[in-house]
N, C-alpha and C positions, 0 to 999 in steps of 0.2 A: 581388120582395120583398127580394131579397140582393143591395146593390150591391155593385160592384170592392172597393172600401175595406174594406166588411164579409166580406168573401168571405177577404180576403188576411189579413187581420187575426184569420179563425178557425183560418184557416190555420197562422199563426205562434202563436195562444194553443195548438193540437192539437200542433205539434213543441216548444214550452216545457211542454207538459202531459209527451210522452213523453220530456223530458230529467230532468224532476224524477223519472219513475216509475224511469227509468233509475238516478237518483243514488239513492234511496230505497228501491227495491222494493217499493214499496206497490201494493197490485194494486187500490188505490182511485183513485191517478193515471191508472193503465191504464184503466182501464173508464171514467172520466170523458173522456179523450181519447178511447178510441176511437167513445163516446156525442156527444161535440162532432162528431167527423170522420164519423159518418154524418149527424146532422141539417147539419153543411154541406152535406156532398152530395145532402141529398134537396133542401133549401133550394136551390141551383144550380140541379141539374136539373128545380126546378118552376117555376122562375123561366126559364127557358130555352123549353120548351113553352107560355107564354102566347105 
């Protein structure tokens, strides 16, 4: 379901989420990154297992 492209690309949108949270402190950056960075990886590793 999650190709290379989409993969690398939520990649880069989850470390641009934790740079804005960084320059900002908004614990609203935070939690939307770290929300992207598990649905990448469940998205990965269930696209792996078919």
């Amino acid at each position: 379901m999650l190709g290379t492209l989409g993969f690398f690309a939520a990649l880069l949108a989850v470390v641009m989420g934790f740079g804005r949270w960084h320059e900002t402190g908004s614990p609203y950056w935070l939690g939307g990154s770290i929300a992207l960075l598990v649905i990448t990886l469940l998205g990965a590793l269930t696209s792996k297992r078919k």
